[in-house]
C-alpha positions in Angstrom: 8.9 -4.2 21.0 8.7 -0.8 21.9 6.9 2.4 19.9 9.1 3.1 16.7 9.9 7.1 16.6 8.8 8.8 13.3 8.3 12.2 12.3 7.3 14.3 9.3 7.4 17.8 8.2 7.5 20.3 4.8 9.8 23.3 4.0 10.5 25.2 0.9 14.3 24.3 1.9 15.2 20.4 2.1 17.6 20.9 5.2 14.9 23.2 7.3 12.2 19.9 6.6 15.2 17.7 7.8 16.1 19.5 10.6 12.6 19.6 12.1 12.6 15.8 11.4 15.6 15.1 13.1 14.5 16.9 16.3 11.2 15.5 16.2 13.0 11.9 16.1 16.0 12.9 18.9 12.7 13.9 21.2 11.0 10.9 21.1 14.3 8.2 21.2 14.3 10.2 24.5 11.3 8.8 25.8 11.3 5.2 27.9 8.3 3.7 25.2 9.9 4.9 22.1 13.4 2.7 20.3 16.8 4.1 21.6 18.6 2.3 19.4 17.1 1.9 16.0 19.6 0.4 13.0 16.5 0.1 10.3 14.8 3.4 8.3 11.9 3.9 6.2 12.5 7.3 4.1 9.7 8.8 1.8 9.9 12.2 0.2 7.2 14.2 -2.2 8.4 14.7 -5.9 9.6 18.0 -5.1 12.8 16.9 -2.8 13.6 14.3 -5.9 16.5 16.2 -7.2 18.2 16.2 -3.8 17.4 13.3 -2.8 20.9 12.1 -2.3 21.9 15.1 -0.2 18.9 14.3 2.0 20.0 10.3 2.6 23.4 11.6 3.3 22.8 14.3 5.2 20.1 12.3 7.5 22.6 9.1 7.7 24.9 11.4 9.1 23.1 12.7 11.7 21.5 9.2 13.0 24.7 7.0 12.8 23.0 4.3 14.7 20.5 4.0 11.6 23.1 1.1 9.4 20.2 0.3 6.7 17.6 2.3 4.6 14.6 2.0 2.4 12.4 3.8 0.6 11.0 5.9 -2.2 9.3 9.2 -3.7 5.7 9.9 -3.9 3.6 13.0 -5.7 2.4 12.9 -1.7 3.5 11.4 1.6 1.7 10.1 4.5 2.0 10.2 8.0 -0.2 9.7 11.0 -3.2 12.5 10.8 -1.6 14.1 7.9 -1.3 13.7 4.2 1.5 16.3 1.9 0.3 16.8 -1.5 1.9 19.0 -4.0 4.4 20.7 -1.3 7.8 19.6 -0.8 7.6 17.6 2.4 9.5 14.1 3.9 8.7 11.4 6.8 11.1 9.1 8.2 10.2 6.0 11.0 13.2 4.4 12.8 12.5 0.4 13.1 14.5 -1.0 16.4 14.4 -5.0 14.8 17.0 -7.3 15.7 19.5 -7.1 12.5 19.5 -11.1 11.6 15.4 -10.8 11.0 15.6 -7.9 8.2 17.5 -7.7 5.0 17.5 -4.3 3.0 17.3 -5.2 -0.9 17.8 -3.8 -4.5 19.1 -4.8 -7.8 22.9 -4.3 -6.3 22.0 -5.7 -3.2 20.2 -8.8 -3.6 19.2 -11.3 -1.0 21.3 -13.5 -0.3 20.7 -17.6 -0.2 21.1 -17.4 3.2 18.2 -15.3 4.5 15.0 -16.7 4.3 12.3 -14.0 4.1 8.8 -14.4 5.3 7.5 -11.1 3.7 8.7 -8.1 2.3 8.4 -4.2 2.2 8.3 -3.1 -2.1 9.2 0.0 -3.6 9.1 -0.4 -7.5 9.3 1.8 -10.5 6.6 1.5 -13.0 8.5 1.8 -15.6 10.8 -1.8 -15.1 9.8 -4.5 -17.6 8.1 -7.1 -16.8 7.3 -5.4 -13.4 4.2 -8.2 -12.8 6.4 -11.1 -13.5 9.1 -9.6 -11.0 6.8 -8.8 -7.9 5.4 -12.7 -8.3 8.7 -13.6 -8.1 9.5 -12.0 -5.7 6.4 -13.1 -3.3 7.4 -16.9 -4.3 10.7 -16.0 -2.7 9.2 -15.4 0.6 7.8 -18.1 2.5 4.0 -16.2 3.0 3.9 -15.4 -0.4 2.9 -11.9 0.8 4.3 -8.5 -0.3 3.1 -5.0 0.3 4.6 -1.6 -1.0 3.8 0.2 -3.7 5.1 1.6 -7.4 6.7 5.1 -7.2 5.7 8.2 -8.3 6.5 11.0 -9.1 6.3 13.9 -11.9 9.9 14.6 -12.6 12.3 11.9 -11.2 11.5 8.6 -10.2 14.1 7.7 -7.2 14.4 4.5 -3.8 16.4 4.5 -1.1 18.2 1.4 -0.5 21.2 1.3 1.4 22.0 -2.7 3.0 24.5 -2.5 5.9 26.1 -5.9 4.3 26.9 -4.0 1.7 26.4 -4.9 -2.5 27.2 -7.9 -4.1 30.6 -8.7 -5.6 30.5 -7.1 -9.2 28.0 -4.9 -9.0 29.9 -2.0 -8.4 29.2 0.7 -5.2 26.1 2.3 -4.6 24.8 5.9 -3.2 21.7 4.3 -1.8 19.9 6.0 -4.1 18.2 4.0 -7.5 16.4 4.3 -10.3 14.5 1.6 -11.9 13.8 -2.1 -10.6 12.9 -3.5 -6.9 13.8 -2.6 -3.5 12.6 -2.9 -0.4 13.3 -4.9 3.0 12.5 -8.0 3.2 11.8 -9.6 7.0 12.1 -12.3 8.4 9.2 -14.6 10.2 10.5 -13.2 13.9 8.8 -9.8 12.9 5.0 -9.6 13.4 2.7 -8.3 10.7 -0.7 -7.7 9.6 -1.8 -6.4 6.1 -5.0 -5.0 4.8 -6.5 -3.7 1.7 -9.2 -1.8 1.0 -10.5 -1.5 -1.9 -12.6 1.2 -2.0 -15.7 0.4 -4.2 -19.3 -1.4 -3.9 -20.2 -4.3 -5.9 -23.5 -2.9 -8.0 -23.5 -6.6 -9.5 -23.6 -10.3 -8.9 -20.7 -12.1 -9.2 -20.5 -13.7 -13.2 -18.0 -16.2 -14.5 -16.7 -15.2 -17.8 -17.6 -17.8 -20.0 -15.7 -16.5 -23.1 -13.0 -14.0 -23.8 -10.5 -12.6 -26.3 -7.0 -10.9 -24.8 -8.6 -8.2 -22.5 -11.9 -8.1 -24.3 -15.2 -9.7 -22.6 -17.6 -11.7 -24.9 -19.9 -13.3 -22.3 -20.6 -13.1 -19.1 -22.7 -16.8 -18.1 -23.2 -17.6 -21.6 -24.8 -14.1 -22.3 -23.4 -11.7 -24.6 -20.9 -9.5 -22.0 -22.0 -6.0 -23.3 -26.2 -7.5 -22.7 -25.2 -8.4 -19.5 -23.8 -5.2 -18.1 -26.2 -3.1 -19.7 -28.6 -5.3 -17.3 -26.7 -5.5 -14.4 -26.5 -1.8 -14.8 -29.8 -1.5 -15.4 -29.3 0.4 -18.7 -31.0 0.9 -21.8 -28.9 2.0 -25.5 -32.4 3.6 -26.5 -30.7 6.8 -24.3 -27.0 6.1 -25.6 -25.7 9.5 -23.7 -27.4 8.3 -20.4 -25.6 4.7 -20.4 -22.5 6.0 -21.6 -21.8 8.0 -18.6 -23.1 5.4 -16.4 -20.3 3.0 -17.9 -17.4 5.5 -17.7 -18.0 5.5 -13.8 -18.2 1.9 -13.7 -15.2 -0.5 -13.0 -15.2 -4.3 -13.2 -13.7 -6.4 -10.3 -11.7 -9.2 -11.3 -10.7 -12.6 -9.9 -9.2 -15.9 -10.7 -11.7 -19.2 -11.3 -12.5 -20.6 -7.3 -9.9 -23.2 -6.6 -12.9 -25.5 -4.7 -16.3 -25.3 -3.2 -15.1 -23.9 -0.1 -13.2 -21.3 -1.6 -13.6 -17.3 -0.4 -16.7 -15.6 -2.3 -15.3 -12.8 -4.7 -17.8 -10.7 -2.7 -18.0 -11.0 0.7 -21.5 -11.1 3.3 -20.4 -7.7 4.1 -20.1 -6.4 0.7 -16.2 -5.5 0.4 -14.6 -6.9 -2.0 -11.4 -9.8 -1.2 -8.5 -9.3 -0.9 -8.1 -11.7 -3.6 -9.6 -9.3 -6.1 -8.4 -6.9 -8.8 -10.2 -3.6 -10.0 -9.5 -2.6 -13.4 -11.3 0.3 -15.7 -13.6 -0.3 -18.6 -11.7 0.9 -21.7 -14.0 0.5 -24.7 -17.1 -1.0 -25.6 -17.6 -3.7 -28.6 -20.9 -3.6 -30.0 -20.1 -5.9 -32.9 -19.2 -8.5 -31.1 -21.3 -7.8 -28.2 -18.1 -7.2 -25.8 -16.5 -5.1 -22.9 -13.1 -4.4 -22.8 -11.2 -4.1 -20.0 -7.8 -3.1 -18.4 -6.7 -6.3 -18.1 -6.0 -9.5 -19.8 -8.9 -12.2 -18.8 -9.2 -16.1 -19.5 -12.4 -18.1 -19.8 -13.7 -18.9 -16.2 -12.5 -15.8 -14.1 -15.1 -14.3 -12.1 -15.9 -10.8 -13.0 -18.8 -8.3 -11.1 -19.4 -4.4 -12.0 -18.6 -2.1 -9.3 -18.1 1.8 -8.1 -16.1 3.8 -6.7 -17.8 6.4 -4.2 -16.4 8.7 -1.0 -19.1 6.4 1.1 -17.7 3.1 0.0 -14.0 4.2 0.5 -14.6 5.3 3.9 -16.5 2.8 5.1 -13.6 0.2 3.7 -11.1 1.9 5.3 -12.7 1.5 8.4 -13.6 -1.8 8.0 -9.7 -2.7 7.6 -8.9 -1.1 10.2 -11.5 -2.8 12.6 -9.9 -5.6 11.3 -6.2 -4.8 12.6 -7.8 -4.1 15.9 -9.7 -6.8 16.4 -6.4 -9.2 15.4 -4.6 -7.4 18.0 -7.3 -7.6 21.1 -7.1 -10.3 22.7 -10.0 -11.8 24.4 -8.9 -10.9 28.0 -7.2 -7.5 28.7 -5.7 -5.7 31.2 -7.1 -2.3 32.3 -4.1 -0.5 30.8 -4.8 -2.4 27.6 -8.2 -1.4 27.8 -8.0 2.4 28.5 -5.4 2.7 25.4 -7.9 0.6 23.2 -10.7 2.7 24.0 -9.4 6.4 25.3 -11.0 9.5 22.9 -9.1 11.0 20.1 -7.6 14.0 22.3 -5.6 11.3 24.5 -5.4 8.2 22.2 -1.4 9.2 22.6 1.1 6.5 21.2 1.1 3.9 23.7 3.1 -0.3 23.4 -0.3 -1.2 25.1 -2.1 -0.6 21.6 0.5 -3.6 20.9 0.9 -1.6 17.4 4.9 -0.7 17.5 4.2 1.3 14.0 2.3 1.1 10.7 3.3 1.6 6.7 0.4 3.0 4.8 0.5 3.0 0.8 -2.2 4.4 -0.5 -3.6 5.5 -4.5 -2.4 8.4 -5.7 -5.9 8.7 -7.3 -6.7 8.8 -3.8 -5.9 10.9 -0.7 -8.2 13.4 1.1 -10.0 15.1 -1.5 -11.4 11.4 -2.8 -11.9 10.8 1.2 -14.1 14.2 1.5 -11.2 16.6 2.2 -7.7 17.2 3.1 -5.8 14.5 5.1 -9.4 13.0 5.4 -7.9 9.5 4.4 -5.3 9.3 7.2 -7.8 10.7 9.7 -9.9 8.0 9.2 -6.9 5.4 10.1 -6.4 7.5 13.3 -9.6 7.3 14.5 -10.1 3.7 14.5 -6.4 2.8 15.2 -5.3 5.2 17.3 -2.6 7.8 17.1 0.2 5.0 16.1 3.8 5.6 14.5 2.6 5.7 10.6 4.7 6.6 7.5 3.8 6.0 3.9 3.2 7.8 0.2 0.6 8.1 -2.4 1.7 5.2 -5.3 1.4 4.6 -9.0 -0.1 1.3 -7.9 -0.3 -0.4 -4.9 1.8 -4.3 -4.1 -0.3 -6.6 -1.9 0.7 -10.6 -2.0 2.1 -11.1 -5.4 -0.1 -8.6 -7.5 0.2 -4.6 -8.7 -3.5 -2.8 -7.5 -4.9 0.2 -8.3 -6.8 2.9 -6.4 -6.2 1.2 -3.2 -5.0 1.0 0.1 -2.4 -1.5 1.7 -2.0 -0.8 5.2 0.6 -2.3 7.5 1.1 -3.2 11.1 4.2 -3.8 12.7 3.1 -5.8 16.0 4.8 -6.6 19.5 
């Protein structure tokens, strides 16, 4: 699988952003490492290029006529590798050179069909659809890992994907422009194309795990048999005798959420390290009961969930983010390496250059809105930090109203993706 071109860049005018794009991309399918022949896009634009965001699928189909299928969505910011575009009007495209029977583009016109059997699949999703949780499980149960990753749109004004499927629509659901509001979309891929998918969640645990012995909806009445609201103020190490004190203490606390263990054996919902699973929800605190002695949260909990207090800091996101992606890299290395594998593993910033020997043919990364560089320590700080420990690697992606990882919606984190030879 060789390197798959990408590009990025912002204009005031949509066709000057293309334009740059489109010679950026035309360069590197010129190149021996990069695809020559790529049939498979991943578009994402800022909120600003929403309104034309037909002109710009038309006008870029039209100029890469060898590009048959599309996918993608708008973001209040765009990534790409080094670089993060936040309140400008900016777009990034990667071409994906896959063999055309192990991808299937998908949307609510476009449905997969009963004869492709997806392993996993790429989500864009508005936050708005109904009964959006009950739709991305379904969807994961449709692929045979069980594992998506994407992320919910976003955007101030409108909310638009891209989804244009070179075997066109389904019979009686009328023609589409490729682009949608509303519902799924996405690509879904077969087993025959490699992947590996982090998250990071971006917060240290600042309690032991407890197992929520009684609750009410999304309100907390006990934590191990203990009042809930007793048992945070200790885990936090609070007092109510200085109400103001705690109360700001709370408001920059979160809870981490995960289902009852299955067995003895299985995953702690805090690991040896200290990052949190992969498993594992992170919901705000919304209220505090102190009739009934509760914590409500954003979330609706059941009796026997596990449930530890946590915190969001710059130190905790960075150092997740790294870990991640020390966890891509180590996947990737194998335990005896050629010298050309090992001088692209290891070469400095200045000439970690693309290169197939870093066996990492691109990379989608959908991160937080909440997040970005200025939660990271300062502009494009986030997507620095995945350059320096992976390398400087094809990488597109956008800033989410939540974030798809197996079958569940996140929030304020990262799902990074590798697309492996």
């Amino acid at each position: 699988m060789r390197l798959f071109p990408y590009a990025h860049a912002t204009h005031p005018q949509w066709p000057m952003a293309a334009a740059l794009v489109l010679a950026q991309l035309r360069a590197q399918m010129a190149l021996a490492q990069y695809a020559a022949q790529p049939s498979l896009a991943l578009l994402y634009i800022t909120d600003h290029y929403a309104p034309h965001a037909q002109d710009i699928l038309e006008h870029l189909g039209g100029e890469l006529p060898l590009v048959t299928d599309w996918a993608g969505t708008v973001g209040v910011g765009i990534a790409s590798n080094n670089v993060e575009y936040f309140d400008e009007p900016a777009l990034a495209v990667m071409l994906l050179e896959l063999p055309s029977h192990q991808y299937r583009v998908f949307s609510g016109i476009s449905p997969l069909g009963l004869g492709f059997e997806a392993h996993t699949a790429l989500v864009h999703a508005d936050g708005q659809t109904f009964d959006l949780p009950e739709l991305i499980c379904e969807m994961a149960d449709r692929t045979q890992s069980g594992y998506l990753f994407g992320g919910l749109s976003s955007s101030r004004w409108q909310s638009v994907q891209f989804a244009v499927a070179a075997d066109g629509n389904l019979s009686g659901h009328g023609s589409a422009s490729g682009v949608l509001s509303g519902g799924l979309s996405g690509v879904a891929f077969a087993e025959g194309v490699a992947l590996i998918s982090r998250v990071t969640q971006g917060c240290s645990p600042v309690s032991k795990t407890h197992t929520i012995t009684e609750a009410d909806h999304n309100l907390v009445l006990s934590l191990d048999g203990e009042p809930a609201l007793d048992a945070m103020l200790q885990s936090l190490g609070l007092s109510m005798d200085r109400p103001q004190e705690a109360l700001e203490t709370v408001r920059a606390t979160l809870v981490a959420l995960a289902e009852p263990p299955a067995d003895a054996d299985s995953p702690a919902m805090v690991r040896n390290t200290g990052n949190l699973g992969n498993e594992v929800t992170v919901r705000h605190i919304i209220g505090l009961d102190p009739n009934r002695r509760g914590v409500a949260v954003a979330q609706p909990v059941q009796a026997g969930g596990q449930l530890a207090f946590c915190r969001r800091s710059r130190e905790a996101a960075r150092a997740d983010l790294t870990r991640i992606c020390a966890e891509i890299r180590e996947e990737l290395e194998p335990l005896e390496i050629s010298l050309e594998v090992a001088s692209a593993l290891h070469a400095d910033e200045a000439a970690a250059a693309p290169h197939p020997a870093r066996r990492i043919a691109g990379a989608v990364y959908v991160s937080c809105s909440g997040r970005g560089g200025p939660h990271f320590g300062g502009p494009s700080a986030e997507m620095q930090i995945v350059r320096r420990a992976l390398g400087d690697v094809p990488l597109v992606g956008f800033f989410a109203g939540g974030e798809i990882a197996a079958g569940q919606v996140y929030g304020y984190t990262g799902v990074l993706t590798v697309f492996t030879a």
